[in-house]
C-alpha angles and dihedrals in degrees: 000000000000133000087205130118103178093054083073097044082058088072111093093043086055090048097047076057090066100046090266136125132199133183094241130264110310131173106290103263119196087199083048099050101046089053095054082050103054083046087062101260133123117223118216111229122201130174144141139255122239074266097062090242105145138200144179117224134164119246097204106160135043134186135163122221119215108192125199094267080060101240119133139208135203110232109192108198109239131201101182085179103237094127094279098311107143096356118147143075122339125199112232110219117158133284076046120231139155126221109201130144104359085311136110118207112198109129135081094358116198155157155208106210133163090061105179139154110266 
């Protein structure tokens, strides 16, 4: 976990490293993200606790659930990297926020979506 703030916006110089380009760092969008997913390509998620304990993670996967009542509901696949511990699909319910290993993310939201090679 990082208080760091920097250490994300670090991001798209690191990609462009490894052949690979992003659009910058943007508000995390659930509609966004979904569309960069079904394109093939992962977004990379980042956002803070009420402590202001922040950490990056990759949202790789999306489904919607339609249940019998008919009502349906967005899941965004997460890999928070620590080693499979709490990966797996999120329900997305608004404010938006993601409980994964003893933390809550709900601040400050963001991502860095449209990775592609250069």
């Amino acid at each position: 976990m990082s208080r760091k703030w920097s250490i994300s916006k670090q991001i798209p110089s690191c990609l462009i490293s490894y052949g690979l380009k992003a659009d910058g760092i943007v508000t995390l969008s659930v509609e966004e993200c979904k569309m960069n997913l079904q394109n093939g390509r992962p977004a990379i998620l980042f956002g803070y606790t009420a402590s202001n304990a922040g950490h990056t993670w990759v949202c790789d996967g999306w489904k919607k659930h339609i249940y019998d009542d008919g009502n349906c509901y967005d899941y965004l696949k997460m890999n928070w990297g620590w080693g499979g511990d709490s990966n797996g699909f999120f329900l997305i319910e608004y404010p938006m926020s993601f409980n994964a290993g003893g933390y809550l993310f709900n601040k400050n939201l963001k991502m860095i979506c449209n990775i592609h090679k250069l």
